[in-house]
C-alpha positions in Angstrom: 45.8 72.7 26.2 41.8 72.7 26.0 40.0 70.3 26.9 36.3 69.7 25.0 33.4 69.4 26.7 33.3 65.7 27.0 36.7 65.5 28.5 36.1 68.2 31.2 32.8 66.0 31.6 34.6 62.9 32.0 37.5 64.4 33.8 35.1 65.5 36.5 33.2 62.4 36.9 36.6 60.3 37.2 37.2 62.7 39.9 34.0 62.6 42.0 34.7 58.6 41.9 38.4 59.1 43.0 37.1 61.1 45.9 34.2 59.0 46.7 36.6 56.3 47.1 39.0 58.4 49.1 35.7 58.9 51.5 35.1 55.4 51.7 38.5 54.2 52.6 39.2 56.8 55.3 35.6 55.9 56.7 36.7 52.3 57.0 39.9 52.9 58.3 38.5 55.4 61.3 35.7 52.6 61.6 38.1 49.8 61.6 40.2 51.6 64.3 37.2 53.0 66.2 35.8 49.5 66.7 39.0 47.8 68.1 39.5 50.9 70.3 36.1 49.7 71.4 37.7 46.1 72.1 40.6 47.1 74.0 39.1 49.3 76.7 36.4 46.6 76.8 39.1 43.8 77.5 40.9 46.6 80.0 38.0 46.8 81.8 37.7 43.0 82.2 40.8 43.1 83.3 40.9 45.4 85.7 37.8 44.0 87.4 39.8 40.4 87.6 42.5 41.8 89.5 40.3 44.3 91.7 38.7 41.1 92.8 41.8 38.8 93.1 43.1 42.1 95.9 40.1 41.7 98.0 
């Protein structure tokens, strides 16, 4: 089967957008989990320095 032109065209442009959005979503997702990474060792830290001060 051949494809014209215009489908190969269109075809190729439906792809860039399909792996655009691929981009996009796996950026958000390391983002998402980056940032509450971020939290957690934040609140860890908190927490250690409570009970560092409750030993002395």
């Amino acid at each position: 089967m051949f494809l014209t032109p215009d489908q190969l065209a269109a075809r190729n442009k439906r792809s860039l957008w399909i792996a655009l959005g691929l981009a996009a979503f796996v950026v958000l997702i390391f983002s998402t989990t980056f940032l509450r990474m971020q939290r957690n060792l934040a609140e860890r830290t908190a927490q250690q320095q409570v009970v560092a001060e409750r030993a002395r």
